[in-house]
C-alpha positions in Angstrom: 63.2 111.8 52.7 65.9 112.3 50.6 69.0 109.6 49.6 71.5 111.7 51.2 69.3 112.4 54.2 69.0 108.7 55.2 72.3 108.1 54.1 73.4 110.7 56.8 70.9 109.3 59.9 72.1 105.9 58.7 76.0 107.6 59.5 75.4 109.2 62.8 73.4 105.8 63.6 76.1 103.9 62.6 78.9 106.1 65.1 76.3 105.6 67.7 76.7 101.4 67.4 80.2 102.2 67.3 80.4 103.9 70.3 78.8 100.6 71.9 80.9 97.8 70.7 84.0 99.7 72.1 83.3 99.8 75.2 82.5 96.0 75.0 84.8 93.3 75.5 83.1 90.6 73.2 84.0 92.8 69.3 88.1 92.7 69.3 88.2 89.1 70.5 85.7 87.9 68.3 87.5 89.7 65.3 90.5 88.4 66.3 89.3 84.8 66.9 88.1 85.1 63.2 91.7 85.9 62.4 93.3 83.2 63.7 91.2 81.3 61.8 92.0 82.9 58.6 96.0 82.8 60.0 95.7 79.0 60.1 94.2 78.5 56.7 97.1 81.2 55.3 99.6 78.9 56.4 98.5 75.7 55.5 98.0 77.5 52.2 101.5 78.8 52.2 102.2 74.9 52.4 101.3 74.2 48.8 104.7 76.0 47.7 107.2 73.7 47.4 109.8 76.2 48.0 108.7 77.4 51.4 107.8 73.7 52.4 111.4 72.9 51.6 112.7 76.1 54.0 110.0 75.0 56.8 111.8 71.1 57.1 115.0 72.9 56.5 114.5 75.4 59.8 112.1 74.2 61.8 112.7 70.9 64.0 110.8 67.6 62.5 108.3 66.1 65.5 106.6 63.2 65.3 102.6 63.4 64.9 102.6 62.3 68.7 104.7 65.0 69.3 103.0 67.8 67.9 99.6 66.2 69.3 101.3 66.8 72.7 102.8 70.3 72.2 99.1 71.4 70.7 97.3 70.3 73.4 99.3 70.9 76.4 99.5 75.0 74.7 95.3 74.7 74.1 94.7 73.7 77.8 97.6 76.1 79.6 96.1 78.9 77.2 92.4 78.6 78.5 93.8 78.3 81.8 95.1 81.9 81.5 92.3 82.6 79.3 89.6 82.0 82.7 92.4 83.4 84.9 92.5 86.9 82.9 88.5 87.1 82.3 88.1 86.4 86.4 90.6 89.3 86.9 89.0 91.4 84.5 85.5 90.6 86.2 87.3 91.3 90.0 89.0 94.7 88.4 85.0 96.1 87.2 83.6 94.8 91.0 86.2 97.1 92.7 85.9 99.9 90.2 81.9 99.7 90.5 81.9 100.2 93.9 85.2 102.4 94.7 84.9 104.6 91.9 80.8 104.3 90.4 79.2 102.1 88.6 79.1 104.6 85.5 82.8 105.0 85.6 82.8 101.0 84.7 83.0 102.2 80.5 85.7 103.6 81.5 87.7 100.5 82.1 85.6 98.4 79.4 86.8 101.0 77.1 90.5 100.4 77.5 91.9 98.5 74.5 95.2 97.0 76.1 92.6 94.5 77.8 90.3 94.0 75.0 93.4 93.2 73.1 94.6 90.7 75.8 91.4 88.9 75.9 91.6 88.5 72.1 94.7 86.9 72.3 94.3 84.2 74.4 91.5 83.4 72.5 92.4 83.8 69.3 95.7 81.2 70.3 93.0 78.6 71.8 91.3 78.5 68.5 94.3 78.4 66.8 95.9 75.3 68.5 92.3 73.3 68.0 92.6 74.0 64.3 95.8 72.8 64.2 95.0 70.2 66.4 92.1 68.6 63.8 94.2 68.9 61.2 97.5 66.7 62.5 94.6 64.3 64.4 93.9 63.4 60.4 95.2 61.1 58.4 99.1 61.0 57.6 99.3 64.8 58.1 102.4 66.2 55.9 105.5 66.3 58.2 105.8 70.5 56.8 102.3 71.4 58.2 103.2 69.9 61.5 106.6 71.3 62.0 104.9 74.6 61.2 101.6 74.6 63.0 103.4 73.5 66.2 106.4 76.2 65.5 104.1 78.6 65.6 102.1 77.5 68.1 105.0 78.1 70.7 106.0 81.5 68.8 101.9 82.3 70.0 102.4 80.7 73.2 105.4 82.5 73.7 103.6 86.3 73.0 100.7 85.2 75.7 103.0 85.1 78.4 104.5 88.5 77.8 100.8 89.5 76.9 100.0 88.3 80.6 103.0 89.6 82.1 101.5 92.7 81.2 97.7 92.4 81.5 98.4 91.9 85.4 100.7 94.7 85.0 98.1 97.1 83.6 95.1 95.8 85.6 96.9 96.4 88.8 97.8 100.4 88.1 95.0 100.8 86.1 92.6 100.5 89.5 94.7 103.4 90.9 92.6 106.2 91.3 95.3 108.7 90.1 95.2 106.9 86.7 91.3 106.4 86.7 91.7 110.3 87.3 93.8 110.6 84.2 92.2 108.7 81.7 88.4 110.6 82.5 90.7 113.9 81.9 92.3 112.7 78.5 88.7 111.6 77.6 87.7 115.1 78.2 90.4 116.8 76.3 89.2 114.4 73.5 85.5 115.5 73.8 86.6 118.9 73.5 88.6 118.2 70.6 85.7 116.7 68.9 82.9 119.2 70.0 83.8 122.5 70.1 83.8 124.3 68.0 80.9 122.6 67.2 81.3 121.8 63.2 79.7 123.8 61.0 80.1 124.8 57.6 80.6 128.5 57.9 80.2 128.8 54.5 76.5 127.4 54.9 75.0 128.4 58.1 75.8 131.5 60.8 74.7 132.1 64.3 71.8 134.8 64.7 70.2 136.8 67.6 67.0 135.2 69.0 65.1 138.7 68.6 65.6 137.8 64.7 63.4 134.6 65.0 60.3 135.5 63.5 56.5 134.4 64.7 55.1 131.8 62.5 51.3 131.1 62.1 51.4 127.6 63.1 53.6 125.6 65.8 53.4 122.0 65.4 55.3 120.0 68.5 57.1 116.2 67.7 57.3 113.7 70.6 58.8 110.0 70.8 56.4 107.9 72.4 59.4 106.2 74.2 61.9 107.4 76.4 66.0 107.4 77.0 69.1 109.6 76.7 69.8 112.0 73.6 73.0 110.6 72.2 73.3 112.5 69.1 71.1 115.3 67.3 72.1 116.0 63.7 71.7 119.2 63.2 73.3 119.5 59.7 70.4 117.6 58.5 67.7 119.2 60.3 69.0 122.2 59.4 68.7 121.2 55.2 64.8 120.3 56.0 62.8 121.1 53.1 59.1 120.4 53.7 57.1 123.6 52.1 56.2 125.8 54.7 58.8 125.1 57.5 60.2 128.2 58.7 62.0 127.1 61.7 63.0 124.1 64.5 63.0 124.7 68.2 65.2 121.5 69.4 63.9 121.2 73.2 66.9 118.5 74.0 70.5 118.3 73.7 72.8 115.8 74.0 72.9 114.1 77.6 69.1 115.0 78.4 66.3 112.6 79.2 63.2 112.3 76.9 60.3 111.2 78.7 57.5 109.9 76.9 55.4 112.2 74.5 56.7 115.2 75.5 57.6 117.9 72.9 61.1 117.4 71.4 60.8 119.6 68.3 58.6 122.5 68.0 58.5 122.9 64.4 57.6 126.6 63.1 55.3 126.6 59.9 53.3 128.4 57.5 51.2 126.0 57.1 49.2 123.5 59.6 51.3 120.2 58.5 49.8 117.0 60.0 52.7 115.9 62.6 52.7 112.3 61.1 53.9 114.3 57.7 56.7 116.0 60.1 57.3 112.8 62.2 61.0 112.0 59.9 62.3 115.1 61.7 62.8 112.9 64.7 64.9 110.6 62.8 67.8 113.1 63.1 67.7 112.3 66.9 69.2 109.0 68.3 67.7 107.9 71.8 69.6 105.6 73.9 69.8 104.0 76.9 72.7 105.8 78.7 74.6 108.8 78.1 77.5 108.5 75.8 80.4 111.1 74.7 79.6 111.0 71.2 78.3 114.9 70.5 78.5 115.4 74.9 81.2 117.9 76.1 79.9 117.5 79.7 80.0 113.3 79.7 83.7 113.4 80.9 82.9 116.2 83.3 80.0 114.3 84.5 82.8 111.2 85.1 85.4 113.3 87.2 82.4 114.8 89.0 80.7 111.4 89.8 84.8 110.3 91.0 85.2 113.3 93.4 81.7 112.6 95.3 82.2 109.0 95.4 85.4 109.9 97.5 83.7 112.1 99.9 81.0 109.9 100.8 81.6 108.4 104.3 82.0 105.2 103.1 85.0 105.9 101.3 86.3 110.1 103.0 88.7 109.8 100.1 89.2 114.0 100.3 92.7 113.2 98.9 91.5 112.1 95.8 88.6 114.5 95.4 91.3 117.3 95.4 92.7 115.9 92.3 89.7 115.4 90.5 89.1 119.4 91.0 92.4 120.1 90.0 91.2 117.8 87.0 88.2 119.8 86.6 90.0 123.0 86.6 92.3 122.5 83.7 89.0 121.6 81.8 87.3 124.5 82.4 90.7 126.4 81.2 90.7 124.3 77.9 87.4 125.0 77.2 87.2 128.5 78.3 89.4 128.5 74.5 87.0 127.0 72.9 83.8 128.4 70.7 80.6 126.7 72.2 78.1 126.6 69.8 75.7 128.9 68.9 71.9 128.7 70.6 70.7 130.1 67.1 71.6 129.4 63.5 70.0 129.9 60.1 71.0 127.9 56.9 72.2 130.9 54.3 70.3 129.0 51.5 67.1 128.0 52.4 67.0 130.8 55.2 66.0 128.1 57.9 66.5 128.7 61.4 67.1 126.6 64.3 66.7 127.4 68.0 68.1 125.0 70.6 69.7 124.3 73.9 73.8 124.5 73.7 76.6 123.8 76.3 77.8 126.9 77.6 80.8 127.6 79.8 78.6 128.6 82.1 76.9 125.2 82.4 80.2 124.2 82.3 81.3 125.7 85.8 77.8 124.9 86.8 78.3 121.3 86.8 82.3 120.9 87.6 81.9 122.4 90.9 78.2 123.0 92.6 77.9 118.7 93.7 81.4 118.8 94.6 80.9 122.0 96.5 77.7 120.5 98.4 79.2 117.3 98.8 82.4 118.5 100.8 81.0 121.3 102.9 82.1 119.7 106.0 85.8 119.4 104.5 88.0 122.3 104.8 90.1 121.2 102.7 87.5 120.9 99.9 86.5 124.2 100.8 89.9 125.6 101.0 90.8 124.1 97.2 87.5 124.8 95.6 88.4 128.6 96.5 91.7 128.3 95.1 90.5 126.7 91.8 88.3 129.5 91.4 91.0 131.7 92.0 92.5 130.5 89.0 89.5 130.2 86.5 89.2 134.3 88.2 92.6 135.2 86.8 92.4 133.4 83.3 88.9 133.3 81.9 87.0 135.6 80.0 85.7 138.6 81.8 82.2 138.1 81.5 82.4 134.5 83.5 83.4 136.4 86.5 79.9 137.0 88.2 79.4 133.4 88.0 83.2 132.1 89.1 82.3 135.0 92.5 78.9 133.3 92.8 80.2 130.3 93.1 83.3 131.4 95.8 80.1 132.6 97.9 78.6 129.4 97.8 81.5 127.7 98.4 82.4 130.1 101.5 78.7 129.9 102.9 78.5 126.4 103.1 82.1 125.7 104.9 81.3 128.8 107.1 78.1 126.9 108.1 79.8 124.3 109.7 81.9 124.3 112.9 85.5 125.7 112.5 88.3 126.6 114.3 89.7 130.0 114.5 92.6 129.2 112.2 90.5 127.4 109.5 88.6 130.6 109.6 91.1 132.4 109.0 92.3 130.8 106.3 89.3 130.5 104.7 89.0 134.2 105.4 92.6 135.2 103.2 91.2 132.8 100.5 88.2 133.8 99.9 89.7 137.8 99.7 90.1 137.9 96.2 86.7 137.4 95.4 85.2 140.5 97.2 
């Protein structure tokens, strides 16, 4: 395997880690901890000028080493207070969001940065008043270091409070479904800022017909012997493959799917009857995981709004109200990416004349899984019913022509099912006028 080529995996590997430690609420704290540290040591340094050691006795107010002992500990211990108090309100916010809204819906919250941010600055404050703390418990500490570790101690003191002022703030509206709702569509306007088009170099590779895939004389299937969720599948590099012989990859996953163990991943297309141990670093260009992530996903935000809408029509919760907005939701991302270029299920590199076959997102897919659970899920609300027509109404009048069939498919789905259940004579009828434009 080549420099570059390992230099890549090690890239998209790298992303993939990333991914994880930003939805975790142990990184930003712990970098910031490690700041404060540095913070205290840059101000004792600063210490050794005489100049600003002068302007610190001039401007700050002298206290006595008892003094400063007292202000340090008394911000240390009210700081850890709120420290516990934010950390149980973060823990009670992810209980109520697990079971209102889904436990998958939980990265989500974990992924929000005003919290992690929060966290990291109580912390970080702690750590900073027990540094100062050892140093004026020494010796005859100079009177310049105390005035200015216990200055700004109560400038840091001072930010927490705001900083908690507005962690209870944002933890209170950030449980609202409306803004759960909004931050799973943003998320999806992201993902399809980052995956479609899917990026190619044009000037390198171009989508083909499958009639122009060629027979070769020997098929040779990869498999992982364990199992988890495709996170990312690096294409670029699997398209650059140059072991002698290879004529083509058939990519049997995509981002989002389940491997199972020792079933065929990669059907590699050959000349020649390579051993599968010599074709094994193929599979190094595909990153298994444990749960699905948005990293090369378009449908992992749909998935989210999805999951939110039949969470709120289960009877423990007959939340219809918020189900309706997650459609809306739904609706303007089918729009956005009805825009979009999906990418292609066949491509051939221009140089080395490789080709790759794989499974793609489509729009179709798209529709598929933005609206059949939600249908099925709310076929004894006529509301659901009612909205679900008139979303498809819109996706009718504004997508491309040849989604139609499939938007009218799923209008008679949708008018089967609430049909099937018991009605009155004006629900009918409304259903009836809404469901006109689709025959």
């Amino acid at each position: 395997m080549s420099i570059k080529t390992r230099q890549t995996i090690i890239v998209t590997r790298l992303g993939t880690w990333l991914e994880g430690i930003s939805t975790s609420y142990w990184f930003i704290p712990v970098c910031m901890m490690l700041l404060s540290f540095c913070f205290y040591a840059l101000s004792l340094q600063a210490m050794a000028y005489p100049m600003l050691s002068e302007w610190v006795v001039a401007h700050l107010p002298d206290v006595s080493r008892d003094g400063s002992h007292q202000i340090l500990t008394t911000i240390a211990s009210a700081t850890i207070t709120a420290t516990s108090i934010a950390f149980s309100m973060t823990i009670v916010a992810l209980t109520m969001a697990s079971s209102q809204f889904g436990p998958r819906l939980l990265r989500t919250f974990m992924y929000d940065k005003g919290t992690q941010i929060v966290l990291g600055l109580l912390v970080s404050t702690f750590l900073f008043c027990m540094f100062s703390l050892h140093k004026v418990s020494g010796n005859e500490p100079e009177q310049a270091a105390m005035n200015l570790l216990s200055g700004l101690s109560v400038v840091l003191v001072t930010i927490n409070t705001f900083a908690i002022v507005y962690f209870i703030h944002h933890i209170a509206r950030f449980i609202q479904a409306d803004e759960v709702i909004h931050r799973c569509y943003t998320d999806c306007l992201d993902d399809i800022d980052n995956h479609l088009p899917a990026t190619l170099n044009d000037a390198d590779y171009m989508a083909i017909p499958e009639q122009l895939l060629g027979e070769s004389a020997f098929k040779i299937d990869l498999n992982f012997p364990k199992t988890g969720y495709v996170q990312t599948v690096n294409i670029d590099e699997l398209l650059s493959t140059d072991i002698e012989g290879v004529e083509g990859l058939d990519i049997h996953i995509r981002p989002g799917d389940y491997v199972f163990p020792d079933t065929p991943v990669i059907t590699v297309h050959s000349r020649y009857n390579h051993n599968s141990a010599k074709l094994s670093g193929l599979l190094e260009n595909i990153v298994l995981g444990a749960q699905r992530t948005p990293i090369q996903d378009p449908e992992f935000a749909i998935g989210q709004l999805v999951e939110l809408a039949l969470r709120a029509l289960s009877p423990g919760i007959n939340d219809p109200v918020t189900a309706i907005s997650c459609l809306d939701k739904l609706t303007a991302c089918c729009l956005a990416m009805s825009k979009r270029t999906f990418p292609a299920p066949c491509i051939t590199h221009k140089q080395n004349q490789l080709w790759i076959k794989r499974r793609t997102f489509t729009l179709d897919s798209v529709l598929d899984k933005a609206f059949n659970q939600i249908r099925q899920a709310g076929r004894t609300h006529m509301a659901i019913g009612l909205h679900i027509l008139s979303c498809l109404k819109t996706l009718l009048h504004y997508l491309p022509s040849q989604t139609n069939e499939l938007v009218v498919t799923q209008a008679n789905a949708t008018y089967e099912l609430v049909m099937s259940t018991s009605q009155s004579d004006t629900d009918i009828h409304k259903l009836e006028r809404a469901f006109t434009p689709f025959k």
